[in-house]
C-alpha positions as CSV (number, residue, x, y, z in Angstrom):
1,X,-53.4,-8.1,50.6
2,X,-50.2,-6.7,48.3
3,X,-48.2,-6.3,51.4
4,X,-49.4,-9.4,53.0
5,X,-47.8,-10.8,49.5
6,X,-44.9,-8.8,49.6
7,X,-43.7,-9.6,53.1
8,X,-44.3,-13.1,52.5
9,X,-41.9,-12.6,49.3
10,X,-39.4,-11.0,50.9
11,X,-39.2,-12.5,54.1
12,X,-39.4,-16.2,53.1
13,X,-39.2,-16.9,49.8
14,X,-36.3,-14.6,49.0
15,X,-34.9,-15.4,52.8
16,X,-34.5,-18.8,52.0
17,X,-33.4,-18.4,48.1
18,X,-30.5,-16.5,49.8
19,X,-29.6,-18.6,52.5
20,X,-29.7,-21.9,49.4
21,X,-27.5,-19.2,47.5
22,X,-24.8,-19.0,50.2
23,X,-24.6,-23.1,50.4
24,X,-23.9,-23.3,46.5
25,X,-21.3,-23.4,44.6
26,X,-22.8,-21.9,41.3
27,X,-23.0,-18.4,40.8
28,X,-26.0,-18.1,39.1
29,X,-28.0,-18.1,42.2
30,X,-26.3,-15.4,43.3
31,X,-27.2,-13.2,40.1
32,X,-30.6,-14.3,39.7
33,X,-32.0,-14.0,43.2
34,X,-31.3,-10.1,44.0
35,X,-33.3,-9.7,40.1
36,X,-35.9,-11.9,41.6
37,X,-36.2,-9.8,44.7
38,X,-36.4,-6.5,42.3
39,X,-38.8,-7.8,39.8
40,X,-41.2,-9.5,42.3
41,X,-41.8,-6.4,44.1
42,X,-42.7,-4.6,41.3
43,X,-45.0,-7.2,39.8
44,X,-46.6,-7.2,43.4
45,X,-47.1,-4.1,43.3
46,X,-48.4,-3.6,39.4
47,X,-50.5,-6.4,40.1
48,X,-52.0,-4.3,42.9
49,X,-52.7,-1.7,41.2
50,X,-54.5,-3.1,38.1
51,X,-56.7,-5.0,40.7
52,X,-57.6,-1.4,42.2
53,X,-57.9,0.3,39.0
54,X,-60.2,-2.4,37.8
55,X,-62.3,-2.5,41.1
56,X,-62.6,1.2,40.3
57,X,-64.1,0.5,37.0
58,X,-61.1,1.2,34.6
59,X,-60.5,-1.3,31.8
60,X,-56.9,-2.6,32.4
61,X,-57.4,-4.7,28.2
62,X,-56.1,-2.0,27.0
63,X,-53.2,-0.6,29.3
64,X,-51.6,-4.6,29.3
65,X,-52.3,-4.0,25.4
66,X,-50.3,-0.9,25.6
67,X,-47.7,-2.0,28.2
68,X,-46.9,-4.7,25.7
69,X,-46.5,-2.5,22.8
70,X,-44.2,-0.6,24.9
71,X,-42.6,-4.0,25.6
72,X,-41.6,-4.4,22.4
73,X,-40.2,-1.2,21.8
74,X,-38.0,-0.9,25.0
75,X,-36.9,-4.5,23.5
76,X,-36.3,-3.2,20.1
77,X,-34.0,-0.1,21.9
78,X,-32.0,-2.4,24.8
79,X,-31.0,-4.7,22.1
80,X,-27.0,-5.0,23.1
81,X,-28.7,-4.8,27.0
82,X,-30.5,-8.0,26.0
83,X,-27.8,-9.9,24.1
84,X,-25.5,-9.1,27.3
85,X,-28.3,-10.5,29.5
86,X,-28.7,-13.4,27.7
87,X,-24.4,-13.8,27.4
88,X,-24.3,-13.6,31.1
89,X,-26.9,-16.3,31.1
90,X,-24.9,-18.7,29.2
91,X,-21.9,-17.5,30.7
92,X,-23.6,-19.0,34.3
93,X,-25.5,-22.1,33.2
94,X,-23.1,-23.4,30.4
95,X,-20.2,-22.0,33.0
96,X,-17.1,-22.4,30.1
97,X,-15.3,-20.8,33.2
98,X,-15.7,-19.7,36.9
99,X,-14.0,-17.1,38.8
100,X,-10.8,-17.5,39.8
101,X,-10.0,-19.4,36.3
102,X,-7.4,-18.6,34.3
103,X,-7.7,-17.9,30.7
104,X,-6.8,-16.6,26.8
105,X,-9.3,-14.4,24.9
106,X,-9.2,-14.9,21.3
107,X,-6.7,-11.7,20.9
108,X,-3.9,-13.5,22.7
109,X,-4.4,-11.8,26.1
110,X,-3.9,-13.6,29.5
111,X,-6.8,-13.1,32.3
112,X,-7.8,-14.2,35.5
113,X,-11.6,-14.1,35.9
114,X,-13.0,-11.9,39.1
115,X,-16.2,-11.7,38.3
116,X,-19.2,-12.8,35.9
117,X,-22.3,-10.6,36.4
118,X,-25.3,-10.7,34.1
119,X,-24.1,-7.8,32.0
120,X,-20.7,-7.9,31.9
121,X,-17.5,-10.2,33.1
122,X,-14.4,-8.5,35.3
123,X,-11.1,-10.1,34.5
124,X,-7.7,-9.1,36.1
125,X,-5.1,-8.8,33.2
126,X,-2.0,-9.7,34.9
127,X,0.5,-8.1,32.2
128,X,-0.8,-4.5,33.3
129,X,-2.1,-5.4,36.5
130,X,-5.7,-3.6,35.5
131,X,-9.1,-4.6,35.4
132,X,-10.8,-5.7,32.1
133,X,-14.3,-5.0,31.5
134,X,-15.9,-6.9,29.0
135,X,-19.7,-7.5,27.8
136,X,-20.9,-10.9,28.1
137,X,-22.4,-11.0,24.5
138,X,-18.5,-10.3,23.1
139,X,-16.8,-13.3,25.5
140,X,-19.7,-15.6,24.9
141,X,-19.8,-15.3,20.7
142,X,-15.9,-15.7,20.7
143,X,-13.2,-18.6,21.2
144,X,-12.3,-18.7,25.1
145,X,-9.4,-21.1,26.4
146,X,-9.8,-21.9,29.7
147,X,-6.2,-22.7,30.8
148,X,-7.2,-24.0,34.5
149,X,-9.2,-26.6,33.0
150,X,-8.9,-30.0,33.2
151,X,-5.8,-29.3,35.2
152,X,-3.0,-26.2,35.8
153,X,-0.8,-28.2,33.3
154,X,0.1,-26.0,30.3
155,X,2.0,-26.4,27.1
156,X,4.8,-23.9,25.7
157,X,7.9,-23.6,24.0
158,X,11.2,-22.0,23.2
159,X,12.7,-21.7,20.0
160,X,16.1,-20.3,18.8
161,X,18.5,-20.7,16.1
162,X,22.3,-22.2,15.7
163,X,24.6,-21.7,12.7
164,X,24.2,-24.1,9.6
165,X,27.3,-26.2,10.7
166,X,26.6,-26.8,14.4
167,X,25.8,-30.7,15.2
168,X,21.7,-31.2,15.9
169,X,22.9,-33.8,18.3
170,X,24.5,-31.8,20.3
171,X,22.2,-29.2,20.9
172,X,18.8,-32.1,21.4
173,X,21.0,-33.6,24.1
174,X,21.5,-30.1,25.7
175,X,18.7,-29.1,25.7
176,X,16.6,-31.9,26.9
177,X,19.1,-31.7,29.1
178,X,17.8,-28.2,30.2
179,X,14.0,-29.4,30.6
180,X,14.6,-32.3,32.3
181,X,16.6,-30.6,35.1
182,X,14.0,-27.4,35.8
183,X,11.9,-27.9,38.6
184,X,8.7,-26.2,36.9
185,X,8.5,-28.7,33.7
186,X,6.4,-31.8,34.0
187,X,8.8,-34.9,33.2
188,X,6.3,-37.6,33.4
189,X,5.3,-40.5,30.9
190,X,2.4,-38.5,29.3
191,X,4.4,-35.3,29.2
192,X,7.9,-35.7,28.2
193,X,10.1,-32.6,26.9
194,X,10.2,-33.0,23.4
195,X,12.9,-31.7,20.6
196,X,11.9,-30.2,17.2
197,X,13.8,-29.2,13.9
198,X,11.8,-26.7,13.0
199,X,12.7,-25.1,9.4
200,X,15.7,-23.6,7.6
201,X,15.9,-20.1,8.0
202,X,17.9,-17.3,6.3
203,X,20.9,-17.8,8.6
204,X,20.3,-20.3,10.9
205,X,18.7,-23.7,11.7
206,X,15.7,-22.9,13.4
207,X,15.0,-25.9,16.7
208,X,12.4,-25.7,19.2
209,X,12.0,-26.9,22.5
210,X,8.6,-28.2,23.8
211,X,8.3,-28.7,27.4
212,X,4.9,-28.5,30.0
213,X,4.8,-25.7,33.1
214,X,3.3,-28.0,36.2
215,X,1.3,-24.5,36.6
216,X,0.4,-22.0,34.1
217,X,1.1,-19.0,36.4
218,X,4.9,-20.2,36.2
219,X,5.1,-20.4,32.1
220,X,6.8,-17.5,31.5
221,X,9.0,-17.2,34.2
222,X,9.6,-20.6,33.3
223,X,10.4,-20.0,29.5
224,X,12.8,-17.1,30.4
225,X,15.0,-19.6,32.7
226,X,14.8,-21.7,29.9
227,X,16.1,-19.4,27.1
228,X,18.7,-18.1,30.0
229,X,20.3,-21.6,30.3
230,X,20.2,-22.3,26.8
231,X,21.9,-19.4,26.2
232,X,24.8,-20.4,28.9
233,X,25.1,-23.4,27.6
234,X,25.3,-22.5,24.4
235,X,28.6,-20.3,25.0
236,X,30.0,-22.9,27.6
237,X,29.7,-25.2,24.1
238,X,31.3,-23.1,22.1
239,X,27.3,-23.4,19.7
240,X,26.7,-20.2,17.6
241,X,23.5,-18.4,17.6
242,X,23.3,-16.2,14.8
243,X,22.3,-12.8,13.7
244,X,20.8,-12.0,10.5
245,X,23.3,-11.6,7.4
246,X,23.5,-10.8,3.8
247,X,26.6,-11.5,1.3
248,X,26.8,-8.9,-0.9
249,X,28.8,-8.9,-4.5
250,X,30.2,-5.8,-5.6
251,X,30.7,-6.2,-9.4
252,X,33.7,-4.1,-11.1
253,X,32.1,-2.1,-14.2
254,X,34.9,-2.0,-17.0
């Protein structure tokens, strides 16, 4: 009767959980259904043994009293296991991302995501080219942005300095003027370059630039073209950037 149960299992119930699986778009499916397979052949087969044991006279009370004593403890030690599982759960059904997304972990870094398994979530980290294995409990109890979501549209900046007597004017016009002619910057209604005066530093007058990449994967490329024509421009205008300085009075003792 247990094999009659587990060939029906196997052969139709998981048969057509994996063909469902390969129609879907979600990824859960495609986690849960080889644990399914796992777990329901060895609850087929426990099952058949604690009918055998109990045709054979043994009282199974006290071995499911036992095995859940044991459940506890095993619980108790696979803690971080658990909190993972449960991470990669969340991770799947809430789905804050899917693979192929791009996005920011709270420490700054850039990823692509290759892969969210139940235990742990593969990203590709483009800046050294290398895999990134993290557990599911750390991405799914810190800040994520997802950068590909609700569109590859991404906002950034580029900042430099000009020398206290340079006119502002001037350098707004230019560097609009910069944004507005790259290819790779959004110039519609809703995202328009835009100028800022940004503080009075030591030795210069700090400006920014802020301007949208049509596609994240482009921003820094994009913001080193940026700072590369604003830097040509810059000398083609005659408009200092400057360096740090310090005036320093030498007094004469008498």
């Amino acid at each position: 009767g247990a094999w009659m149960i587990y060939k029906l299992f196997k052969d139709i119930v998981i048969y057509y959980a994996k063909k469902y699986a390969e129609a879907s778009d979600t990824e859960l499916d495609d986690v849960l259904i080889p644990i399914a397979e796992k777990l329901g052949a060895i609850l087929i087969v426990v099952g058949a043994v604690a009918f055998i044991m109990r045709d054979f006279g043994v009282d199974i009370t006290v071995l499911v009293a036992g095995m859940g004593v044991l459940g506890v403890v095993i619980g108790f030690a696979m803690q971080e296991s658990l909190g993972n599982f449960i991470g990669g759960m969340f991770l799947l059904t809430d789905r804050p991302f899917k693979t192929g997304d791009d996005i920011q972990l709270s420490d700054g870094t850039y990823c692509k995501v290759v892969h969210v398994g139940m235990r742990t979530t593969k990203l590709y980290r483009g800046a050294t080219k290398d895999i990134l294995v993290l557990p599911n409990s750390e991405i799914a109890n810190k800040p994520i942005i997802n950068l590909t979501q609700p569109d590859r549209l991404v906002g950034t900046s580029v900042k430099v300095g000009v020398a206290y007597d340079t006119d502002i004017g001037t350098v707004r016009r230019l560097m609009l003027e910069i944004a507005a002619a790259h290819e790779d910057i959004a110039d519609d209604e809703d995202n328009k370059p835009d100028f800022r005066f940004s503080e009075f530093g030591d030795s210069s007058v700090d400006l920014t630039l802020l301007f949208s990449v049509k596609d994240l994967t482009n921003m820094w490329r994009v913001q080193s073209e940026v700072r590369e024509a604003i830097f040509k421009s810059f000398a083609k205008e005659g408009i200092e950037i400057p360096f740090p300085q310090r005036v320093v009075h030498l007094k004469k003792e008498s």
